[in-house]
C-alpha positions as CSV (number, residue, x, y, z in Angstrom):
1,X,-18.7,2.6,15.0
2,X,-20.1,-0.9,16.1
3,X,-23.0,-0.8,17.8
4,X,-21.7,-4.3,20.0
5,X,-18.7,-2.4,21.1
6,X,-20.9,0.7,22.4
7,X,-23.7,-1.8,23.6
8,X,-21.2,-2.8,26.6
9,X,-21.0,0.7,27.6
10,X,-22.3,1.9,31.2
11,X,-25.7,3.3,29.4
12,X,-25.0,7.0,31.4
13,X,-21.6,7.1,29.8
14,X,-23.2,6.4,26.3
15,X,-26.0,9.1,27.0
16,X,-23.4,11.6,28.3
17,X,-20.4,11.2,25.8
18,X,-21.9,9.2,22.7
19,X,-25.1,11.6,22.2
20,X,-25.1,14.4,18.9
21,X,-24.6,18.1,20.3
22,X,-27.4,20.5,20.0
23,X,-27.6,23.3,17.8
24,X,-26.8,26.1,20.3
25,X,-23.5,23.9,21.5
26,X,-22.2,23.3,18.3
27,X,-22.8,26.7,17.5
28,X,-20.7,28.1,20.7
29,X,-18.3,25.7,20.0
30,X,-17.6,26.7,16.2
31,X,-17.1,30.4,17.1
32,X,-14.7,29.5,20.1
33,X,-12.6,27.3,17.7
34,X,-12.7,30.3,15.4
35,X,-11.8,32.9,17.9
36,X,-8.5,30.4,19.0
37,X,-7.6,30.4,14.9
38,X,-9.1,26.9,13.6
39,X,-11.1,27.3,11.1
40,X,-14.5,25.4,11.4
41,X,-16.7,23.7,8.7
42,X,-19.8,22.1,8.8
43,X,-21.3,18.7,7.3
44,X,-24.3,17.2,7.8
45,X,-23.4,13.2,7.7
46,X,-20.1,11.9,6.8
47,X,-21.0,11.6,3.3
48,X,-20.9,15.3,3.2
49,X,-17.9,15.5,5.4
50,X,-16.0,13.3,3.0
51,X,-17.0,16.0,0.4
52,X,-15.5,18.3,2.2
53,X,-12.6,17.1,2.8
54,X,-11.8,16.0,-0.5
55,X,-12.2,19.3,-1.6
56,X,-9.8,21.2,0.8
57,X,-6.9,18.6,0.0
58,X,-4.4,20.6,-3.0
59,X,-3.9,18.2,-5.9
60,X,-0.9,16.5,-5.5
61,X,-0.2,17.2,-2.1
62,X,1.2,14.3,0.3
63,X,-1.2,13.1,2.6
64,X,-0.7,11.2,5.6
65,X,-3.5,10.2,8.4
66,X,-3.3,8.3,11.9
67,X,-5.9,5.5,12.6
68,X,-9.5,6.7,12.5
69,X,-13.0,5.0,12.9
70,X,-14.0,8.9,12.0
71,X,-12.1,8.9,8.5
72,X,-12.6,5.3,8.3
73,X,-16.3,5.1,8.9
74,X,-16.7,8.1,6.1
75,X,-15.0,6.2,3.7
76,X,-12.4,9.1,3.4
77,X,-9.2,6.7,3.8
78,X,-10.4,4.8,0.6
79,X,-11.1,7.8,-1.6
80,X,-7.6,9.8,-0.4
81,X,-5.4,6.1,-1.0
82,X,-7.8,5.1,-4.3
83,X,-7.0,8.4,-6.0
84,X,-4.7,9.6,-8.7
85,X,-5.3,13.3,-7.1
86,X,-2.9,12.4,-4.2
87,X,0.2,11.2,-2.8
88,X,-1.1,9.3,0.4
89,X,2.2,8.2,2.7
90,X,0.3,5.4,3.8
91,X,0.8,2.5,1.6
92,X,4.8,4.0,1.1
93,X,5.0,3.1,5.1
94,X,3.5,0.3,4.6
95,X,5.6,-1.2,2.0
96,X,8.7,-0.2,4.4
97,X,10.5,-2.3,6.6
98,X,9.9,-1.4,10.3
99,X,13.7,-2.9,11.4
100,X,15.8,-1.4,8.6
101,X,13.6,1.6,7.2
102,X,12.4,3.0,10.4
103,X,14.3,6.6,10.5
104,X,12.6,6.9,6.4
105,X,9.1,6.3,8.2
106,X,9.4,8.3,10.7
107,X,10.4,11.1,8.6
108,X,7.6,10.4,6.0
109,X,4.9,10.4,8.9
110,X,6.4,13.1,10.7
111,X,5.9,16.2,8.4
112,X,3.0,15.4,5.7
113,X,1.6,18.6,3.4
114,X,-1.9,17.3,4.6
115,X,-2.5,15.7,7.9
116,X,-6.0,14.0,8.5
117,X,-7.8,12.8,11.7
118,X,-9.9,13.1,14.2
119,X,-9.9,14.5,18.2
120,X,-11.6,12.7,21.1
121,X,-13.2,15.9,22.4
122,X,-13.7,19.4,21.8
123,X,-14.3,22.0,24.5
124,X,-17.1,24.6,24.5
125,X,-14.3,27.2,24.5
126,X,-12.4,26.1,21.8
127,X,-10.0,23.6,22.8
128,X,-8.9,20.0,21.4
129,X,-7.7,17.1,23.3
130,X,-6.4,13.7,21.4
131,X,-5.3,10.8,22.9
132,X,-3.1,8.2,21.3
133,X,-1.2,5.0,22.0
134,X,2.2,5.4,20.1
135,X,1.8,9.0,19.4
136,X,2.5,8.6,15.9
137,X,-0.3,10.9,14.4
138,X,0.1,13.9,17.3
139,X,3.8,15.5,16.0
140,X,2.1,16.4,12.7
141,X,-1.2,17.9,14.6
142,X,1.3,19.9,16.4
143,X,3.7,21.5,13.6
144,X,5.0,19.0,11.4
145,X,2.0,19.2,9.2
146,X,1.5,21.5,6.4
147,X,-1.9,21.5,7.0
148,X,-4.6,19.7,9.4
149,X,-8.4,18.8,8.5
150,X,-10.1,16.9,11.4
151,X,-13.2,15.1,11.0
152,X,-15.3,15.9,14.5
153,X,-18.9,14.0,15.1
154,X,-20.9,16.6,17.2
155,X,-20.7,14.0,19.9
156,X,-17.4,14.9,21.0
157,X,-18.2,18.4,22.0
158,X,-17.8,18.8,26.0
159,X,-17.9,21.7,28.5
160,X,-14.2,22.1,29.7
161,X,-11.2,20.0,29.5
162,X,-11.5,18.3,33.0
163,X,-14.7,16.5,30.9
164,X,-12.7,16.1,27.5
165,X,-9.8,13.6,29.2
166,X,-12.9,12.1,31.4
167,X,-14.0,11.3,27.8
168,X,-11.0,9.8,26.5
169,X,-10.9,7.5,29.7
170,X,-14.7,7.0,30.3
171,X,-15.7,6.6,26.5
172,X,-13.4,7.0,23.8
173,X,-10.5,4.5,25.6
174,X,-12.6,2.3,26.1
175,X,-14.4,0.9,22.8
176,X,-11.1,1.5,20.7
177,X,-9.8,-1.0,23.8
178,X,-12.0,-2.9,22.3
179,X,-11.5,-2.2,18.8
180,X,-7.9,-3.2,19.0
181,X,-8.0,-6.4,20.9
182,X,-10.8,-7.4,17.7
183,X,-8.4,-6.5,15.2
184,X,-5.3,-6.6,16.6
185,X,-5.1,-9.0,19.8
186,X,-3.9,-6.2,21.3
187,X,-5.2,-3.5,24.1
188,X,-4.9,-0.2,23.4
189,X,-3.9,2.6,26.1
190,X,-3.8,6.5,26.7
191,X,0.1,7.2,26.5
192,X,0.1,10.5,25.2
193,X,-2.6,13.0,25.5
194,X,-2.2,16.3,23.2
195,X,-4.5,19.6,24.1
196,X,-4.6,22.5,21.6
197,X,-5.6,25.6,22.4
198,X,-4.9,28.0,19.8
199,X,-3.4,27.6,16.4
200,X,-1.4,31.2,15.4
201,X,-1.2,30.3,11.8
202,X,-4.4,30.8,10.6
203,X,-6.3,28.5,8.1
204,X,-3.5,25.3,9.3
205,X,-6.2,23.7,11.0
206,X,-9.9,22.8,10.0
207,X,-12.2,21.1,12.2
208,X,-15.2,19.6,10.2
209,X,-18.1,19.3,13.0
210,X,-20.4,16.5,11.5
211,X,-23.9,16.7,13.1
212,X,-23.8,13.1,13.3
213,X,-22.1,10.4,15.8
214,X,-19.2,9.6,14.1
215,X,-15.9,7.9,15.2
216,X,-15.0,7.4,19.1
């Protein structure tokens, strides 16, 4: 994450949303993920996260992922689309025409074997809420996916969900606003919000908590 984009920040907002969970938190958190059927992990940076994840991904297996400064930042994009291990959708969408081959993407992105990302708060009771501008990445989180491994910096964790979407709006919304119009020229926006509670097929989804600040 740039540190100009969070310099611009409200400094309460930064302190309140973009500051590492303690110990006890993350710990409450973890067993209320568990106790809702997603299965936690955890890493100590994002070098260890990328381990990780790496690890849990079958040989062979399609892999697709949304945009994320968390999977981005780890360097786990690279090492899933630079490997001979697995078949990342990515660069086939890419090398689609959006006009003429759109129903082939959507049914490539829609129902990966592995789907990777990343949430924009997790709730002390075991709860995830993502937030997305086309929506594109939140079908697979759903059901589409054969499996889903999100990469989670601690600093996401919040009490309820009331303060997860004030996160989204107060913190997370705004620096990948930012992000977007840098890369892009475009703004971003919070179209679709998606909030799990409980997974019933257990082991489908793995959240890896990174006691670090990671992502947005």
């Amino acid at each position: 994450m740039s540190t100009e984009l969070q310099f611009d920040l409200d400094p309460a907002i930064k302190r309140e949303f973009g500051s590492m969970a303690g110990e006890a938190r993350v710990t409450r958190t973890a067993a209320a993920l568990e106790a809702n059927g997603i299965s936690v992990l955890r890493a100590a940076d994002a070098a260890e996260a990328k381990r990780i994840v790496l690890r849990l991904i079958p040989e062979g297996a399609q892999v697709y992922h949304g945009a994320s400064q968390s999977l981005e930042t780890s360097g786990i994009i690279d090492a899933v689309e630079n490997s001979a291990r697995f078949d990342p959708v990515r660069p086939r969408i890419g090398a689609l025409d959006r006009t003429t081959e759109a129903d082939e993407i959507r049914r490539l992105s829609a129902a990966p074997d592995v789907m990777l990302g990343s949430v924009h708060a997790v709730t002390e009771t075991g709860s995830l809420l993502a937030a997305s501008m086309s929506g594109s990445q939140l079908g697979p989180y759903v059901s589409g996916a054969g499996r889903v491994i999100l990469v989670v910096g601690t600093q996401k964790i919040v009490s309820d969900l009331q303060e997860g979407l004030r996160r989204i709006d107060e913190y997370a919304f705004l620096l990948e606003d930012a992000r977007a119009q840098a890369a892009y020229g475009i703004h971003s926006a919070v179209n679709k919000v998606l909030i799990i509670h409980r997974e019933i097929v257990r082991g489908r989804i793995t959240v890896v908590l990174v006691d670090e600040v990671l992502g947005f």
